[in-house]
N, C-alpha and C positions, 0 to 999 in steps of 0.2 A: 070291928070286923068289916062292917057295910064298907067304912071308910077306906079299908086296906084295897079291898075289892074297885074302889073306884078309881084309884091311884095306880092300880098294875092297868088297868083298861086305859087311863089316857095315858100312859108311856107307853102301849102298845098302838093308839094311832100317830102317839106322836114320832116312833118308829117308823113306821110303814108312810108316811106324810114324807118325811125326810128320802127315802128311798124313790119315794113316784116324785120329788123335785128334781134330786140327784138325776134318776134316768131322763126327764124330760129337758134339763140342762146340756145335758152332754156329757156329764163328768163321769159318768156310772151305766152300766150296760144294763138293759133290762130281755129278759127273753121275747118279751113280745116287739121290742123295738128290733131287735136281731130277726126276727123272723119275719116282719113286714120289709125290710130293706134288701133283704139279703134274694141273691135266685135260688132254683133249686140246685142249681147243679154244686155251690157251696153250700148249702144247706148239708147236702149229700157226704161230702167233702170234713165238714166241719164232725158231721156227727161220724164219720171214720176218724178221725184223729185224736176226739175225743176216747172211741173206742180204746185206740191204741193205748193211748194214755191209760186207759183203767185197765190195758191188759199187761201193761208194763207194772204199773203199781202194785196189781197183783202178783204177779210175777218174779217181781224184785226182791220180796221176801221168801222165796223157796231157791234162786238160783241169782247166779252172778254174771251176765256176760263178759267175755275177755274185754281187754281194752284194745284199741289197733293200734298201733304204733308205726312209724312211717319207715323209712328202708334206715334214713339218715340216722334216727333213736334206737333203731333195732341194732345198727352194725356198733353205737356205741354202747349196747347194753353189754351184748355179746365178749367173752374176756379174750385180748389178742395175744395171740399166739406167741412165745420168746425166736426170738429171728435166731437161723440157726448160724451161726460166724462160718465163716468160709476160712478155708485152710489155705494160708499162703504156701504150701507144697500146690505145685503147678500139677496138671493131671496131665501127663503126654496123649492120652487116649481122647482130649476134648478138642473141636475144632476151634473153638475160640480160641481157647491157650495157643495153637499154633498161630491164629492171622494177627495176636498181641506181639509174637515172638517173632512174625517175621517186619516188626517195626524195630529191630534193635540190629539189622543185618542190614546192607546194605539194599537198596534197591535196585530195579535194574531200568534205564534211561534209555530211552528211546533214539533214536538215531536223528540228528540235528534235522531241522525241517530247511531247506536253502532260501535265502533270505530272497534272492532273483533267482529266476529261474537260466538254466544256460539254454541257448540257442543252437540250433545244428543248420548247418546246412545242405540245403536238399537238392535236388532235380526233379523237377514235376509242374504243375499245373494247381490252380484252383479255378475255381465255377462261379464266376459271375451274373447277374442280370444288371443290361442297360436298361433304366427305366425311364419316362416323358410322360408328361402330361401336355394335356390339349389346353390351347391357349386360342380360341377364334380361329383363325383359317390356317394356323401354323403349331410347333409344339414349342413347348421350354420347360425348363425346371430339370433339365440332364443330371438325373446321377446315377450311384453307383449301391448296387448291395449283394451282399453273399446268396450263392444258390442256397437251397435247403442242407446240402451236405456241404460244411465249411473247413473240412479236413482235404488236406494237402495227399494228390492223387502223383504219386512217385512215376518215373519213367527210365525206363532202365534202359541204361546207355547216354542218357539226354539226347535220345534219337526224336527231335520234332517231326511233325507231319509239315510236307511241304506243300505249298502253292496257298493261290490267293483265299481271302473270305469271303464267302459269299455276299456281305455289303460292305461296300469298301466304308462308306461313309460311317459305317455303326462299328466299324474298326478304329478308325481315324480320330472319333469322341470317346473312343473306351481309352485310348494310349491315352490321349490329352488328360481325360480323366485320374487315369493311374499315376501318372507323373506328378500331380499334386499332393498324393497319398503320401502321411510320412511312414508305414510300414508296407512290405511289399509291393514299393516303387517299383514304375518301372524301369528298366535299368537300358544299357549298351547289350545287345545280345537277346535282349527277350526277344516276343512274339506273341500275338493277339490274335485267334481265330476262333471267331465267328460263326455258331456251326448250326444255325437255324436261320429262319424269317419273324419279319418282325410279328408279333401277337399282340391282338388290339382289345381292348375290355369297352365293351358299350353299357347304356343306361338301361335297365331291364324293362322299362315302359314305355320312353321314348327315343330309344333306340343310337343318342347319342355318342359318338366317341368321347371317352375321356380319358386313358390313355394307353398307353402300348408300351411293350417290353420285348428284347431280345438276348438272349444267352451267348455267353462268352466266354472263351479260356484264355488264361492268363500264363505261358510256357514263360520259365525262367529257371537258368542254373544255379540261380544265386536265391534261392526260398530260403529265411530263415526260419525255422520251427522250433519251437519253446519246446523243451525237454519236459517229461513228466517228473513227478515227485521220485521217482525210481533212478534219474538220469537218464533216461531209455526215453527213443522216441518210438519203440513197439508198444503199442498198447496193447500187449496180450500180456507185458512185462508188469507184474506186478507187485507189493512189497510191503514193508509194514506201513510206511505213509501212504499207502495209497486210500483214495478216499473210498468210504463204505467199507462191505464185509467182506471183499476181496479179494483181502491184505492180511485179513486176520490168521487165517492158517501160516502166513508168511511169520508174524510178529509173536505169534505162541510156539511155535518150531526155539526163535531167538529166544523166549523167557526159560524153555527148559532147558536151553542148551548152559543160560549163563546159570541159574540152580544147580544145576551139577557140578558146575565149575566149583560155585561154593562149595558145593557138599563135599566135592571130595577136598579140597583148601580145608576145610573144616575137618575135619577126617585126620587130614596129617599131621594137623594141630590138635587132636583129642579134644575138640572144642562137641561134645556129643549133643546137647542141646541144637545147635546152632545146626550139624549139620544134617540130624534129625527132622530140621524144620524145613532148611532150604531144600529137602528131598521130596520133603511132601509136598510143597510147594509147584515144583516140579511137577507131582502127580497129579496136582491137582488140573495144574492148565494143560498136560494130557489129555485128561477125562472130557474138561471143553473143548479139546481141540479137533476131539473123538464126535464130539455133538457138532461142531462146527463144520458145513459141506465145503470139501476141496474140491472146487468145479475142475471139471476137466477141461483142454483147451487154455489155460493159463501155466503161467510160467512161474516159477514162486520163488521170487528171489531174497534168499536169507543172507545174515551177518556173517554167518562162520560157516555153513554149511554149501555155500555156493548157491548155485541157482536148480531149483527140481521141480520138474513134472508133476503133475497133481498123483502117480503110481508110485513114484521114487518116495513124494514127502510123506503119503501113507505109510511105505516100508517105515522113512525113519523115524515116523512115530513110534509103529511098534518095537523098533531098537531102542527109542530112550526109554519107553517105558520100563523095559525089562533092565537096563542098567539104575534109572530113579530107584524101581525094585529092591536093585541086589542094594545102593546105598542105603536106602528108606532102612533093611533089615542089619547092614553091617554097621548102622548107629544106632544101636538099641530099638529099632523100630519095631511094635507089634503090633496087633488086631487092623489088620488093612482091608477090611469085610466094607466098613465107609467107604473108602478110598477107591473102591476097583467098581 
């Protein structure tokens, strides 16, 4: 008995021996070596998470938390819906169905852009400045550039202003000048006049000359001037090439005009699809042409309709409208509530 006794005591220090080796090696944690190394503010730290820990273990066995699952796991948990098949009967009432249907009709092509432009000839004037620069006690460097306004000033009659310039010599270097020019030479018949004094530019601090400039007109009955995109050399002429938004009331006037054409083409041919689509079509670049401002003061030169006023192409919008109308409905067209 004694013996039993003495045999459980030394395997209980030889236990406890092995453990105060173990923590003092490193291999094995001891509380008191954690609480001499460590600060308080993990100390603090340590003894909440242990908390957590023994509130979760508790915990565990009366309740289950969900699990999270990420958007990725969750859209594949989820059972996906049977796609519903789409009906190859066309729906005439959808706008898409119409902009698919007006890919099988012809299109409508814009009026050729002119590969040179033609030239007109005129009677008038442009605005020159002679310019020099200072070279020591004399000038050089003579040339020639456009006033600010580089548009061709008409003169009706080709009635020039007579008598001399006021500097003969700032006349004399403008001709010499223009003669070398290969466009708006000057010619047998022109005239050079001169209608200021010379203007000098100094150094803003030390008050040097550096150079001087004088204004000139250039009379000639023989101007030629580049014609606009319209053919027209009135720039108030305007058209569907013309550049910017301009032109546009001009170019949607011509879209409804050739839609109709189809529609009724379509129409006499029982083609009802077809001419159901080129009607709406129609209507529709009404509706923008409706949002689109027709400035006043311009000329609006169409394909088929002639040339109108910014009053006249209002009226004849609202006359195509009401004929796209009566078509849109004399080919099965209904619910126009979108459309207006």
């Amino acid at each position: 008995m004694f013996g039993h006794v003495i045999k459980a005591s030394v395997l209980l220090i030889c236990f406890g021996g092995c453990g105060a080796i173990k923590s003092f090696t490193g291999k094995g944690t001891s509380p008191l070596k954690s609480a001499m190394t460590s600060t308080p503010r993990q100390t603090e730290a340590n003894h909440a998470t242990q908390k957590g820990r023994d509130d979760g273990a508790s915990g565990s066995a009366t309740r289950k938390t969900p699990r999270r699952t990420s958007r990725a796991s969750a859209a594949e948990d989820t059972p996906k819906k049977p796609r519903r098949k789409r009906s190859s009967v066309k729906d005439p009432h959808r706008r898409g169905d119409y902009e698919q249907a007006l890919l099988g009709i012809p299109a409508y092509v814009k009026t050729a852009r002119p590969a040179k432009r033609p030239t007109r000839q005129v009677c008038g004037y442009y605005l020159y400045d002679l310019k020099q620069d200072r070279r020591g006690s004399g000038w050089s460097n003579t040339r020639l550039s456009f006033n600010l306004n580089r548009s061709i000033h008409q003169v009706d009659g080709c009635k020039f202003p007579k008598g001399a310039s006021r500097s003969k010599r700032a006349a004399s270097m403008a001709e010499k000048l223009l003669r070398k020019r290969r466009a708006q030479r000057f010619a047998k018949g022109d005239k050079v006049v001169v209608n200021g004094n010379w203007r000098v530019t100094r150094h803003s601090i030390t008050n040097q000359l550096l150079r001087r400039r004088v204004g000139f007109m250039h009379y000639s009955k023989n101007h030629q001037v580049p014609l606009s995109n319209c053919l027209s050399a009135d720039p108030k002429l305007v058209c569907e090439l013309s550049p910017g938004s301009t032109g546009l009331p001009a170019e949607r006037a011509n879209i409804v005009h050739f839609r109709m054409e189809q529609a009724r083409s379509f129409q006499q041919r029982s083609q009802v699809t077809q001419c159901r689509t080129a009607a709406w079509d129609a209507l529709r670049n009404l509706k923008w042409a409706e949002r689109s401002s027709v400035r006043s003061g311009f000329t609006f030169k169409t394909r088929w309709n002639g040339e109108q006023d910014a009053k006249k192409l209002k009226a004849l919008f609202g006359q195509q409208k009401q004929e796209a109308l009566r078509l849109f409905k004399g080919c099965e067209g209904a619910r126009l509530s979108y459309l207006l």
